[in-house]
N, C-alpha and C positions, 0 to 999 in steps of 0.2 A: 716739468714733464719727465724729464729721463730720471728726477730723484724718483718718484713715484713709479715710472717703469721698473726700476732697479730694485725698491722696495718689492713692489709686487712678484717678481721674478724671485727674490732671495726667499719668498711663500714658498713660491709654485713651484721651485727647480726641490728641493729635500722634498718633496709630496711626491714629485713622479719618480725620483729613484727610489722612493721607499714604495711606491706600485711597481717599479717593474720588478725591484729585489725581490718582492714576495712573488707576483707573479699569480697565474692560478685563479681560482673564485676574485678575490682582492684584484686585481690587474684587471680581469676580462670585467668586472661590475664597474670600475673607474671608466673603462676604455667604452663599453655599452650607454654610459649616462652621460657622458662625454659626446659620443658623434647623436646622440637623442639631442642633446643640448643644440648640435653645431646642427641638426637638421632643420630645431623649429626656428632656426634664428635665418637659415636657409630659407625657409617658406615666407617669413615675413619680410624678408626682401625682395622675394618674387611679387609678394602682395602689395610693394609699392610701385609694383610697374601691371598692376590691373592684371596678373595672374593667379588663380587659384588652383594649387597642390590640393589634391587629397589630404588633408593634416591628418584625420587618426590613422587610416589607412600607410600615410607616408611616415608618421613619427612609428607607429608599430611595427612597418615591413624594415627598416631600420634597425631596430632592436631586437627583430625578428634574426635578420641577416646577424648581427654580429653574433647574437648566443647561439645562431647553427653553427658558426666559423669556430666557435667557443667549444660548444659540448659534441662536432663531429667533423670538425675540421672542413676539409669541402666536399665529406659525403655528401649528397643531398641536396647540395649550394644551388645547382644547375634547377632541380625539381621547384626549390623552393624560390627562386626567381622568376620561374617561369607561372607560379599560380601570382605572384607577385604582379608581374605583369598582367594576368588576368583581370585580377581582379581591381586594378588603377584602369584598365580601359572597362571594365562594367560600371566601376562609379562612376566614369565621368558621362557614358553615356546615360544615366539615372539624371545626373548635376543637370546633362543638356536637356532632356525631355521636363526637367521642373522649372530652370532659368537661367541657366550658363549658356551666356553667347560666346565664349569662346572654348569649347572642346577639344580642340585638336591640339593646342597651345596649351594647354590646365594638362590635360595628358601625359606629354612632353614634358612639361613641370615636373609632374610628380615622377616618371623615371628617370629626371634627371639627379634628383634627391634621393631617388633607391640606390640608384647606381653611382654614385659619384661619391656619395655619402655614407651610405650603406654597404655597398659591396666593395669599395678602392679602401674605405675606413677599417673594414674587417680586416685586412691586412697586418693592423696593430695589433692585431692578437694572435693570427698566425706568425707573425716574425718572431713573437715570445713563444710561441711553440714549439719554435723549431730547438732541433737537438743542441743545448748549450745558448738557445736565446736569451736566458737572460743576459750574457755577457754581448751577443751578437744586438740583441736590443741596446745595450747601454755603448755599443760604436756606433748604429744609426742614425739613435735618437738626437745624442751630445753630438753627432758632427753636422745635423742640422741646425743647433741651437747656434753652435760655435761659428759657422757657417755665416748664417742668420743676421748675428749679430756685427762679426767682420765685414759682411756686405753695409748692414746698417751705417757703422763706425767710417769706414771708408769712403762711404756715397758722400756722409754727411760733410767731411771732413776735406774729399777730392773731387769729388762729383762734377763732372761738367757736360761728358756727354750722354744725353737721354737716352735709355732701354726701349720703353715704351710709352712714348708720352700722352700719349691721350688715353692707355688704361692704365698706368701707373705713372704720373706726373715724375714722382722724386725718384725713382730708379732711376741708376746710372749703370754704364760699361764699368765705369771705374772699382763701382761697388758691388757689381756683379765678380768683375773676375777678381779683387780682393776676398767676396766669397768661396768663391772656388778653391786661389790659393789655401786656402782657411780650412776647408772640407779638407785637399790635399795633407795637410801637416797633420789636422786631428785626429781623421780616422785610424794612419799607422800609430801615431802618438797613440790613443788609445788604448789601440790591441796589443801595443809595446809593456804599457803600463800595466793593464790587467794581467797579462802573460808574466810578469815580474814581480809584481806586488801582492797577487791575490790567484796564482796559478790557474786563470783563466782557461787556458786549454784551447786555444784559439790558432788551429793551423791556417796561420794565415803571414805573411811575409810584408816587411816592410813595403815592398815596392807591390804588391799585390792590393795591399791596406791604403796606401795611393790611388792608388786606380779604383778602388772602391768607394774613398771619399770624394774622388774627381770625378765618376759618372753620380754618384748623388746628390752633390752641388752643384753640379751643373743644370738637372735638371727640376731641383725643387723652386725656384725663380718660379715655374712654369703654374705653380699652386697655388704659388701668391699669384698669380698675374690672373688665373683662371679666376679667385675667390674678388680680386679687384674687377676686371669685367662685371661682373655682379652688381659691385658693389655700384659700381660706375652708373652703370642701367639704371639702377634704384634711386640714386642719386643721394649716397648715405657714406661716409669715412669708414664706419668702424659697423660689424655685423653685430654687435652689441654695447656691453657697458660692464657686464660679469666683472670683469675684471681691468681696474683704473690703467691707462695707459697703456693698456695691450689689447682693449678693445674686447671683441665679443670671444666662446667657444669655437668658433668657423674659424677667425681669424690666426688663432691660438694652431688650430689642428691643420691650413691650406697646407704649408710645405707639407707635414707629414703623411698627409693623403697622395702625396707624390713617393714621397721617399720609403714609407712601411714598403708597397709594391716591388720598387724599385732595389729597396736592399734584401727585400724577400729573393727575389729571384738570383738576383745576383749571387747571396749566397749558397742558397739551394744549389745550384749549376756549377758553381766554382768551387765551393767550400765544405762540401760538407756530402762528395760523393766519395 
């Protein structure tokens, strides 16, 4: 299993920094068919616990959300969630008056998939947005991965006391705050590197780039744990199979639908007034 994780990973890691390096049309079309992907793999887990999303309504408001974030940032975002919303409560009241016994629940579904998915996901493409994102992208992303994987490495290796055990069985403390320290070391590492190597241009301070990887890692746990609930309900491991040993697009994207936000704002407000 970890050969085939590893394999699979030494794919996928040169694919997404050759998407965020270009950035632009290239970037925001990866990142749009990407959370479309991570939404219908979303829907068909709801549909193992007897709920029905909107599917074309929810995969298109989705697609919809990230190319407005894409081609006018969040002019508009507010307008267009709100007909978004509309129009998920017209369809389900149509669904109920032909043979949906449960509406209020199918409802809720499908705004939870606009919005969790849809609107937290657009976040990846405003982060690349922002002034200097690609570099401010490429400390996010890699202190998640890096992260990620140090929690992985550590749980597996030291793990003894449970996180959450009945939505995430194998999470530990252990491998939690091994993540963190992880986030801690990479994200100044990082901004050190770019800033030396490739004149990044990243006003940003070793102990500041600390504290940027420590509120990030601390709270991406919280993506996986949200996309494990889920997964837990449904009664399913992995939200797909796309990809051997890393499981579905959902699964791939939970931290980062914590983290895009999260390093969005942080740097926006700290870094870049």
């Amino acid at each position: 299993m970890m050969g085939t994780r590893t394999l699979v990973a030494a794919v996928l890691i040169p694919l997404a920094v050759a998407a965020i390096y270009l950035g632009g049309y290239p970037y925001q079309a990866v990142i749009i068919l990407l959370l479309a992907a991570a939404a219908w793999e979303y829907i068909h887990l709801l549909r193992k616990i007897n709920l029905r999303p909107a599917l074309v309504l929810t995969i298109a408001g989705v697609i919809l959300l990230a190319a407005a974030r894409a081609l006018f940032g969040f002019s508009y975002l507010a307008a267009l969630l709100t007909a978004l919303i509309f129009l998920a409560a017209a369809c389900h009241i149509l669904e109920y008056e032909r043979q949906d016994s449960r509406p209020a629940t199918d409802f809720g579904s499908t705004l939870s998939i606009l919005v969790y998915v849809g609107f937290l996901g657009s976040y990846l493409i405003s982060l690349r947005a922002l002034e200097n994102g690609r570099w401010w992208t490429f400390v996010v992303l890699p202190t998640v991965w890096i992260a990620d994987t140090a929690a992985y490495l550590v749980g597996t290796a030291f793990g003894k006391h449970k996180l959450a055990p009945k939505t995430s069985p194998n999470k530990t403390w252990e491998g939690y705050f091994g993540g963190v320290l992880a986030g801690i070391i990479a994200s100044p590492g990082l901004t050190f590197l770019y800033n030396r190597a490739f004149q990044a241009g990243l006003e940003i301070s070793i102990l500041e780039g600390a504290l940027l990887g420590l509120v990030v890692s601390a709270f991406i746990p919280l993506g996986d744990l949200t996309e494990s609930l889920i997964k837990r309900q449904a009664g399913e491991k992995d939200s797909g199979t796309i990809f051997p040993g890393h499981g579905g697009v959902f699964d791939r994207l939970d931290s980062l639908l914590w983290a895009a936000p999260i390093g969005y704002y942080l740097i926006s407000i700290f870094f870049l007034q």
